[in-house]
C-alpha positions as CSV (number, residue, x, y, z in Angstrom):
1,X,25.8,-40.9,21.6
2,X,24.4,-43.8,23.5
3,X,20.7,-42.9,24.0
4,X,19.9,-46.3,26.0
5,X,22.3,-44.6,28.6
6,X,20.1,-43.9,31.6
7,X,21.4,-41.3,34.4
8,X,19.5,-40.0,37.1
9,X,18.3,-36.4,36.8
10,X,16.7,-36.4,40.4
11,X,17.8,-33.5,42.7
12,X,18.9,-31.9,39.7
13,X,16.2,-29.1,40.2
14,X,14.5,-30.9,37.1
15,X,11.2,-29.8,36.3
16,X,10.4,-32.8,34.6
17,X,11.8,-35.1,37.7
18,X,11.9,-32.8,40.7
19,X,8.3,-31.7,40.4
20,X,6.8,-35.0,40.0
21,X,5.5,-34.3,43.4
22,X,3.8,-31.4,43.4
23,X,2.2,-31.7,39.6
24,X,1.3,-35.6,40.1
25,X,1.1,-35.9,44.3
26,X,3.3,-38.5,43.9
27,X,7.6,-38.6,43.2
28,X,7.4,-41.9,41.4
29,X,5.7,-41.5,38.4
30,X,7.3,-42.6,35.2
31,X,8.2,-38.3,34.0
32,X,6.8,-38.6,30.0
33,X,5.5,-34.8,30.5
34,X,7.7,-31.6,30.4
35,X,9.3,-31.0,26.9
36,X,13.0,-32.4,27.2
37,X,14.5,-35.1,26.8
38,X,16.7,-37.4,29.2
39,X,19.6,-38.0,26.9
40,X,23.3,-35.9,27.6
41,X,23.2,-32.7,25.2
42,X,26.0,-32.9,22.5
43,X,29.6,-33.5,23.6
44,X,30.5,-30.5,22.1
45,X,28.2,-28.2,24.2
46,X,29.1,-29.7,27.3
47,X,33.0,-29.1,26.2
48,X,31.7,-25.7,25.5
49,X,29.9,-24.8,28.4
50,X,33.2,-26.1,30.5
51,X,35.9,-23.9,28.5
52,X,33.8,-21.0,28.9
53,X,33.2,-21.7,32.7
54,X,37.3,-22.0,33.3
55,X,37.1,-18.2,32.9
56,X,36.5,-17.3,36.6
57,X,34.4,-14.1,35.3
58,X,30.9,-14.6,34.5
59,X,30.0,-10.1,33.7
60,X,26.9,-8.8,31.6
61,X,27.9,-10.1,28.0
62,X,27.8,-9.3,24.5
63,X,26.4,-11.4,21.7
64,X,29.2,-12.5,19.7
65,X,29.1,-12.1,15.6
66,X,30.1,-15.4,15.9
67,X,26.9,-16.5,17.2
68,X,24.4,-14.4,14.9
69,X,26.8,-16.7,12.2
70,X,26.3,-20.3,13.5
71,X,22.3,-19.5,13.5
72,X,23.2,-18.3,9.8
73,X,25.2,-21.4,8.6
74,X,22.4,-23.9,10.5
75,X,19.6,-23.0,8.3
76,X,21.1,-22.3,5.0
77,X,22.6,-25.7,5.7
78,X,19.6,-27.8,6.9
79,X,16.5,-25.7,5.6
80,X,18.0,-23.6,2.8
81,X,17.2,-20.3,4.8
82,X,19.2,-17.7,3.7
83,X,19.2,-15.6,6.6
84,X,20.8,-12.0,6.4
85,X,22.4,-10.5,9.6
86,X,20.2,-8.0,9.9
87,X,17.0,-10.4,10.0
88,X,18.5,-11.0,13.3
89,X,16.9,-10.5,16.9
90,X,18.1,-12.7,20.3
91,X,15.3,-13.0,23.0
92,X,14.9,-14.8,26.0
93,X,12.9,-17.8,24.7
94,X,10.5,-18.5,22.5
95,X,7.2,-18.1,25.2
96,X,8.6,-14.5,26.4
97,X,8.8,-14.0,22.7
98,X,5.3,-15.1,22.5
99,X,4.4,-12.4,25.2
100,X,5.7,-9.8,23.7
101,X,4.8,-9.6,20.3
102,X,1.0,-10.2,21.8
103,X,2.0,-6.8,23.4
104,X,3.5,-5.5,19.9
105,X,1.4,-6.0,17.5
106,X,-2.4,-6.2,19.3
107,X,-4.1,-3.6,21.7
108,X,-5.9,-4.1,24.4
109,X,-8.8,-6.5,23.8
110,X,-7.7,-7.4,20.2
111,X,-7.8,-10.9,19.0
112,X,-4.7,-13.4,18.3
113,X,-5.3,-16.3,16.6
114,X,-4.6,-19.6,17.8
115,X,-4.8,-23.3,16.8
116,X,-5.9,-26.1,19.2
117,X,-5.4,-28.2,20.3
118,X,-1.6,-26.0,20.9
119,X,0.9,-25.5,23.1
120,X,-0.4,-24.2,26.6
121,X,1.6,-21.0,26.4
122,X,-0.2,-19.8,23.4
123,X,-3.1,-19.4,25.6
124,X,-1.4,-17.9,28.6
125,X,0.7,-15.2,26.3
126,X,-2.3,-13.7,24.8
127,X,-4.4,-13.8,28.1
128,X,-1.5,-12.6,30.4
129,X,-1.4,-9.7,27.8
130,X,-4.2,-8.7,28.0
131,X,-5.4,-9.5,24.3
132,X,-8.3,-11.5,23.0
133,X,-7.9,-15.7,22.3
134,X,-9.4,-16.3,19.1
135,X,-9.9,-20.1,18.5
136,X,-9.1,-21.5,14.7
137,X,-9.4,-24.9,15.9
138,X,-7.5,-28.1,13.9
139,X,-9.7,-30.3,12.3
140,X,-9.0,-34.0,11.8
141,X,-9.5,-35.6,8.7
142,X,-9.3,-39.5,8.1
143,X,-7.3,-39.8,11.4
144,X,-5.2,-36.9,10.5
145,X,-4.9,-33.2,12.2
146,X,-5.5,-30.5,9.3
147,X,-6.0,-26.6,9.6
148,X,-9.5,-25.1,9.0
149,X,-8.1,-23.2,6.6
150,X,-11.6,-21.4,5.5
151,X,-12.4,-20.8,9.2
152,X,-8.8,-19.2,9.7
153,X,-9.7,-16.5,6.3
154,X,-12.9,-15.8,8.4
155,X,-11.2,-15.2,11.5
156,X,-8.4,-13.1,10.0
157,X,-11.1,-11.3,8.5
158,X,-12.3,-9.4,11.4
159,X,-10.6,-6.1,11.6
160,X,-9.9,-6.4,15.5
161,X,-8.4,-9.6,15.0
162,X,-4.7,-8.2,14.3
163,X,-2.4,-11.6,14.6
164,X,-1.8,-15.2,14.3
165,X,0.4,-17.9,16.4
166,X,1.3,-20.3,14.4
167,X,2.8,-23.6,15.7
168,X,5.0,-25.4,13.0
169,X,5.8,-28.1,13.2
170,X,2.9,-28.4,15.8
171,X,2.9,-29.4,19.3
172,X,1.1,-31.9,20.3
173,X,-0.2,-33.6,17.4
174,X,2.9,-33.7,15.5
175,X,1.8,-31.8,12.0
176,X,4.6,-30.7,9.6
177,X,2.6,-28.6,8.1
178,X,2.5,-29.3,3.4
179,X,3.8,-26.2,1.6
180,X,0.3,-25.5,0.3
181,X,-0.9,-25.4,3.7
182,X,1.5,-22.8,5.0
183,X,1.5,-20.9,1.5
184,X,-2.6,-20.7,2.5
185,X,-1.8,-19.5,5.6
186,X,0.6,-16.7,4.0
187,X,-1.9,-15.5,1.7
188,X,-5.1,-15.2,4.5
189,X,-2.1,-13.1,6.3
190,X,-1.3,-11.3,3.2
191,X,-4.6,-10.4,2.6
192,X,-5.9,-9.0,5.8
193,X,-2.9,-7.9,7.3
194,X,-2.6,-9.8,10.0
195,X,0.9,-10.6,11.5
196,X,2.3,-14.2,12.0
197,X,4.3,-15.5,14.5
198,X,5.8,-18.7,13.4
199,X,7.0,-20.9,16.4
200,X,9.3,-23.0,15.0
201,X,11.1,-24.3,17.7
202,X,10.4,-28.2,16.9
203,X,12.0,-26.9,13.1
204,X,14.8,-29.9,13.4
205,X,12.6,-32.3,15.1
206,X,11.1,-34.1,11.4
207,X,11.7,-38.2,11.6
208,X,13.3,-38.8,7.6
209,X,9.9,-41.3,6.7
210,X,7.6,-38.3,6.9
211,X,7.5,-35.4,4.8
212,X,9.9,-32.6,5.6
213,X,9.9,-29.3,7.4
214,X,9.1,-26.0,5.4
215,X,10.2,-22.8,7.0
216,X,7.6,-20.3,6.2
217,X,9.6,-17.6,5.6
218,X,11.0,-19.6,3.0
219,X,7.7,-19.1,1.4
220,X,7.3,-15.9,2.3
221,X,7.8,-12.1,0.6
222,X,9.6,-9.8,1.7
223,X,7.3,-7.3,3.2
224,X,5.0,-10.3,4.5
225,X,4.2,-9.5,8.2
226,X,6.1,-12.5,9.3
227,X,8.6,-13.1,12.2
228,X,10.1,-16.7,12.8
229,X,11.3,-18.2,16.2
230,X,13.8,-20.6,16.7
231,X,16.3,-22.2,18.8
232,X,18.1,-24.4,19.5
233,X,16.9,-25.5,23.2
234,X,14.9,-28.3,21.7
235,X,17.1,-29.6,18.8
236,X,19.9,-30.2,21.1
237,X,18.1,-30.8,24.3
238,X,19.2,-27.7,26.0
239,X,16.2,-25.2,27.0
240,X,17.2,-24.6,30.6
241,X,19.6,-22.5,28.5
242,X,16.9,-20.2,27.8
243,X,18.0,-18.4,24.7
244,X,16.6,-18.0,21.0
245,X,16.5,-15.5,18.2
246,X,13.4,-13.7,15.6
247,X,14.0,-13.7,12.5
248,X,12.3,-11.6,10.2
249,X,12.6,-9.2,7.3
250,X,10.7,-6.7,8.3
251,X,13.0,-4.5,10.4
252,X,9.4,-2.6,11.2
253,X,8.4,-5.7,12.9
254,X,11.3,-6.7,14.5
255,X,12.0,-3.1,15.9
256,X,8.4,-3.1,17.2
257,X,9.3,-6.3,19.5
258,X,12.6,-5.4,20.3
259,X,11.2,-2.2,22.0
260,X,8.9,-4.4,24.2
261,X,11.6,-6.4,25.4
262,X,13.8,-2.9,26.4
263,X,10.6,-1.8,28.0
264,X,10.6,-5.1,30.2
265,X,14.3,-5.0,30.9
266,X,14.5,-8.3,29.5
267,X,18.2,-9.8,29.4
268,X,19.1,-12.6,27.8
269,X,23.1,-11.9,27.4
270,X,24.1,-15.2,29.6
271,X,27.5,-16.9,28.8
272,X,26.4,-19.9,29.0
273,X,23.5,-19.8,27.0
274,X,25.7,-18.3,24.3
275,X,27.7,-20.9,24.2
276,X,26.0,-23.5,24.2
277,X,23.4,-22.3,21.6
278,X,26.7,-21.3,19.4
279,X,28.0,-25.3,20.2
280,X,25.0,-26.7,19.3
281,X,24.2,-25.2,15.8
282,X,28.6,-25.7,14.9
283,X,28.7,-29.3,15.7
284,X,25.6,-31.0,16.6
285,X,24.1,-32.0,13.6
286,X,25.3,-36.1,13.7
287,X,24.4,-36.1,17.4
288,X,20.6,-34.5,16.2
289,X,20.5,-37.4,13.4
290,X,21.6,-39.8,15.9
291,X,18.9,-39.1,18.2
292,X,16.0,-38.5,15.9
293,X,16.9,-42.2,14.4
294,X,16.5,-43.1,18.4
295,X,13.4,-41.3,18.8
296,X,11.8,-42.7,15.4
297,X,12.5,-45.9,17.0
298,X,10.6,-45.0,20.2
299,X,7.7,-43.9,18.0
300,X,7.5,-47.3,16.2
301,X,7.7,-49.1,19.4
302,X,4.6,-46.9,21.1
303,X,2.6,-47.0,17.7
304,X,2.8,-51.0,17.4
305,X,2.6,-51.5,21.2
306,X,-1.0,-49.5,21.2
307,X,-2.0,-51.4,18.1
308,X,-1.5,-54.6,19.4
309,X,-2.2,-54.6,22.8
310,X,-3.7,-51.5,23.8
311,X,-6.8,-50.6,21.1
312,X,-8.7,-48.7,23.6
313,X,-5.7,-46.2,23.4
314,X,-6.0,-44.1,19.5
315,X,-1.8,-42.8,18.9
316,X,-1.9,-40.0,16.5
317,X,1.1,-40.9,14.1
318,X,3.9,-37.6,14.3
319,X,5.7,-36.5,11.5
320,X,7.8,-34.0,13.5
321,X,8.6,-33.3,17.4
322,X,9.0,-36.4,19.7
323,X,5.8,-35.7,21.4
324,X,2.6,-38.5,21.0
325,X,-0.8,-37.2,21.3
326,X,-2.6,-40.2,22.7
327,X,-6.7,-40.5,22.1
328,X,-7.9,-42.1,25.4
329,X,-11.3,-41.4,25.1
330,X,-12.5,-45.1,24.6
331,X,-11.6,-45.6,28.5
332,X,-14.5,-43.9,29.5
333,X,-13.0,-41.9,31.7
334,X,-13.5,-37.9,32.5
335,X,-10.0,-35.4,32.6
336,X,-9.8,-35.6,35.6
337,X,-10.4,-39.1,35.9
338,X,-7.9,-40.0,33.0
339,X,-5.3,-38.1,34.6
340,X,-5.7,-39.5,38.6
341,X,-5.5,-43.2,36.5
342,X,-2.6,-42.4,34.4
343,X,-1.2,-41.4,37.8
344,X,-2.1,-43.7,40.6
345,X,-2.8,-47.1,38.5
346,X,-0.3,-46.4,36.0
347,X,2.3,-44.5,37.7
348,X,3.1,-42.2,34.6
349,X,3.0,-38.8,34.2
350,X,2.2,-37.3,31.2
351,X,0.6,-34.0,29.9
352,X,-3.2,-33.9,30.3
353,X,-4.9,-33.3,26.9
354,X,-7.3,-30.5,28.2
355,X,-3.9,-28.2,29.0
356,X,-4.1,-27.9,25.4
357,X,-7.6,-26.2,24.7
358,X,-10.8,-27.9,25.2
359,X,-9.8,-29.8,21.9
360,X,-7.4,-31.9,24.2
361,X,-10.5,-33.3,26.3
362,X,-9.7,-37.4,26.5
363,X,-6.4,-37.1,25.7
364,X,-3.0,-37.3,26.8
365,X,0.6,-36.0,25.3
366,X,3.2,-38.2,25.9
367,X,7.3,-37.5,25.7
368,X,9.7,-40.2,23.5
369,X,12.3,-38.9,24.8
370,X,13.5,-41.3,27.1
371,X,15.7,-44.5,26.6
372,X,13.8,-47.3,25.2
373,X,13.7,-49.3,28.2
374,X,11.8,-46.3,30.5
375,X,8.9,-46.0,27.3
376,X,9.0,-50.0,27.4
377,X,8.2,-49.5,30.9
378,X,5.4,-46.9,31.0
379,X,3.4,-48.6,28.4
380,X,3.1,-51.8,29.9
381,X,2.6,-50.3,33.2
382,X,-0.3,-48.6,31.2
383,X,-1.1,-51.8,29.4
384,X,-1.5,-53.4,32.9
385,X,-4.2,-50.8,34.3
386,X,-5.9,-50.6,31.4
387,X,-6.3,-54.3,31.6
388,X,-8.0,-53.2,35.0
389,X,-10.3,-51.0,33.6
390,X,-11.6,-54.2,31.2
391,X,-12.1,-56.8,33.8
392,X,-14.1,-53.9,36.1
């Protein structure tokens, strides 16, 4: 678990490396963008992954009891989830899920709710679907993000508004949402009917000196209209893998979604992906303490390094995820602007803010999860263009 190990992931068919080219126009950026990290997945994954490949036969698959199980001991163990069998459904990632339940649970032209600035696929699934974007944007408060939870009630309240999105913890600005936060959310649902889709893929990503993760089901009733997503792609840096379950106790719900995905001949039964999402959730809990301690330590270097010697760039502190959503609107700069200097006089590539929802305009998402020395490297590379931008 050496996380200052660096290894090249170039012509590795890497998004985050290999398509520096044609997202950036250049192949030399310094990759802080796509959501994954550049440190070797658990041992014990990779040892999986190579056992199951020694079998020369690589057929359609079945989803082993023994995987529903590991998802089962995971979060009784680490968020006191007591997840029954039956709650159960696999899906092909947490964005198809995404897709589908837009198809599920809204009609044509019907509004899902959405917080932003969010996640670009939250956007794209309701759009692609054909449904209706309905913006409950985050307000900040005192330098923090916080819902607008009385503009959420007011949304939910329209009767063609039939579900919400919710992003917990919340990518980019690093929320973990306070358990009288999500119980509001729970009771606007509860009281217009309106189903949630929590995405809590970043569930495991929650640095110790911040305040912990709730699941919301945990907080849930039964017959709330709630379905949770989760896996295990982020918490043990394995989403090329391309797997994840819904949880949910409403076997209404979860039989409404799992009839879209039949309809769309999705399969998800790969042997890898089984595998490793089964190794990951048995034995990589030290390696995900391990590397959250890393990436806490990356967050403390990029927090004082702004503070000190770059004050025209704002770092929104993160209690969960190892993303940084950076405020760079004192440059002076347009989008497009900000991202052809992040580019060219930088030579980092990082998420443009506007990806995010109009919200994002100024600002810039930036990935820890690198070794030290490469974030050591892109901020003074920043440090020096910004420098630039002062003597101009």
């Amino acid at each position: 678990m050496n996380f200052d190990q660096s290894f090249s992931r170039e012509q590795t068919c890497s998004v985050k490396f290999d398509a520096r080219k044609a997202v950036f126009g250049r192949g030399d950026v310094i990759p802080l963008w796509v959501a994954d990290t550049d440190f070797a997945a658990p041992d014990a994954v990779t040892e999986a992954l190579v056992e199951r490949a020694r079998h020369p036969a690589y057929g359609y698959t079945l989803f082993p009891e023994s995987l529903y199980q590991s998802l089962i001991d995971w979060f009784r163990e680490h968020h006191q989830w007591a997840i029954q069998r039956d709650w159960i459904c696999m899906a092909p990632g947490v964005v198809p899920t995404l897709h589908a339940a837009a198809m599920a649970f809204a009609g044509e032209g019907e509004g899902v709710i959405i917080q932003p600035p969010v996640y670009p696929p939250f956007f794209s699934s309701v759009r692609k679907a054909g449904r209706r974007v309905v913006e409950n944007p985050l307000v900040v408060r005192d330098g923090r993000y916080e819902m607008d939870l009385e503009h959420l009630a007011a949304c939910a309240a329209d009767p063609s508004v039939k579900m919400l999105f919710l992003c917990s913890p919340h990518n980019p600005v690093g929320r973990v949402w306070s358990r009288g936060e999500l119980e509001a959310v729970l009771e606007i649902a509860r009281a217009h009917g309106v189903v949630v889709i929590s995405d809590e893929i970043h569930a495991d990503l929650v640095y110790a000196d911040r305040p912990g993760h709730h699941m919301l089901a945990t907080l849930a009733e039964p017959d709330d209209p709630l379905l949770t997503t989760v896996a295990p792609s982020k918490t043990f840096n394995i989403p090329g893998m391309g797997l994840s379950a819904v949880v949910s106790e409403r076997q209404d719900l979860l039989g409404q979604l799992d009839g879209v995905f039949d309809s769309l001949h999705m399969v998800q039964c790969n042997p890898f992906s089984i595998a490793a999402f089964e190794a990951g959730y048995r034995h990589g809990a030290e390696w995900l303490a391990a590397m959250m301690d890393y990436v806490r330590g990356n967050r403390d270097f990029v927090l004082g390094f702004a503070q000190e010697r770059l004050p025209e760039i704002g770092v929104t502190d993160p209690e969960g995820t190892y993303l940084l959503w950076l405020d760079c609107r004192a440059l002076g700069l347009d989008d497009g602007g900000l991202k052809r200097f992040m580019v060219e006089q930088a030579g980092v590539g990082m998420n443009p803010g506007m990806t995010f929802g109009e919200q994002g305009s100024g600002f810039m998402r930036l990935n820890l999860g690198s070794p030290l020395a490469v974030i050591r490297q892109a901020m003074e590379q920043i440090e020096v263009a910004v420098a630039g931008i002062r003597s101009a």
